[in-house]
Every structure is written in structure tokens, then in C-alpha cells.
C-alpha positions in Angstrom: 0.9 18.2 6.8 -0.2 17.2 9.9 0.6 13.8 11.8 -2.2 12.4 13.6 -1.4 10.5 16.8 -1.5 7.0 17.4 -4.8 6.7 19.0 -6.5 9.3 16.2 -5.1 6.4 14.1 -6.0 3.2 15.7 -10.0 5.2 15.9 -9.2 5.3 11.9 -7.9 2.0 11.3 -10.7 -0.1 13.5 -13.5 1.5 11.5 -11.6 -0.7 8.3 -10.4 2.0 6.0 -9.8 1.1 2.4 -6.2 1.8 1.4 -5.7 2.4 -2.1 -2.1 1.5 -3.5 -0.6 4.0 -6.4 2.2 3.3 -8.4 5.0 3.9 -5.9 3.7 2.0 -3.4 4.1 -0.8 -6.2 7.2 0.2 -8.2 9.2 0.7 -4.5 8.5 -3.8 -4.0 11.1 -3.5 -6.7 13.4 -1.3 -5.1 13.4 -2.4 -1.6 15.6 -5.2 -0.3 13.6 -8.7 -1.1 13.2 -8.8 2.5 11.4 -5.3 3.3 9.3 -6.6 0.0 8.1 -9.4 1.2 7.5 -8.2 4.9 5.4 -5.9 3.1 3.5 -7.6 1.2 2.9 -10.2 4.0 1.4 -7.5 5.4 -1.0 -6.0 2.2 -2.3 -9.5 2.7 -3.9 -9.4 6.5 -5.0 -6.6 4.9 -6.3 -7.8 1.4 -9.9 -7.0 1.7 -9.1 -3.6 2.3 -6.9 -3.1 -0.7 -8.2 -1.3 -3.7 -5.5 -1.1 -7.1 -6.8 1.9 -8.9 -7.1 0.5 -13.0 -5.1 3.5 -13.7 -2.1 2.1 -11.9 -1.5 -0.9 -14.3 -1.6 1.5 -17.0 0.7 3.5 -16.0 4.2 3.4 -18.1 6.7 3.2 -15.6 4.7 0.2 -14.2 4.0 -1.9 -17.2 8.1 -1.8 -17.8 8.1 -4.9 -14.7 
């Protein structure tokens, strides 16, 4: 894989991407210190509008067990 650099990404992010969350992403709140959690999720929401949970995620197994 390759990395981009830092301006290749800022070009990408300013054109307001949508970032799609799967299950890790979601299952790793849980295993992450409360702190990293939280500064995470602070930052999902100056990003909320961007944010799209795929239906599939909730249904997944290892998910529904939280």
C-alpha cells in the first residue's frame, strides 16, 4: 500500500470526503483507554456530517455483543 503525503491528503480531505466507519473502527472505542475513546470520538463529531455507519455494521455479531 502506498502512503500518500500530507499535502495529497489535505487536497483529499478539503474536498469533504465521506468516511465510512466499519466494525473495528467501532469495536476498538471499547478497547482503547477511555481517554483515546473519547478523544476520538470528540473528533468523529467535528466531523459528523461526514460520517456514514454502513447498516451492515450494527448487524454484525461481534458488535451487537456491546
Amino acid at each position: 500500500m502506498k502512503l500518500i503525503s500530507r499535502k495529497e491528503f489535505q487536497s483529499i480531505w478539503l474536498r469533504e470526503p465521506l468516511v465510512v466507519l466499519d466494525t473495528n473502527v467501532l469495536l476498538n472505542l471499547y478497547r482503547w483507554s477511555a481517554e483515546t475513546s473519547e478523544e476520538i470520538i470528540e473528533n468523529f463529531n467535528g466531523i459528523i456530517d461526514s460520517l456514514w455507519l454502513p447498516n451492515q455494521v450494527l448487524k454484525e455479531p461481534s458488535y451487537t455483543l456491546f
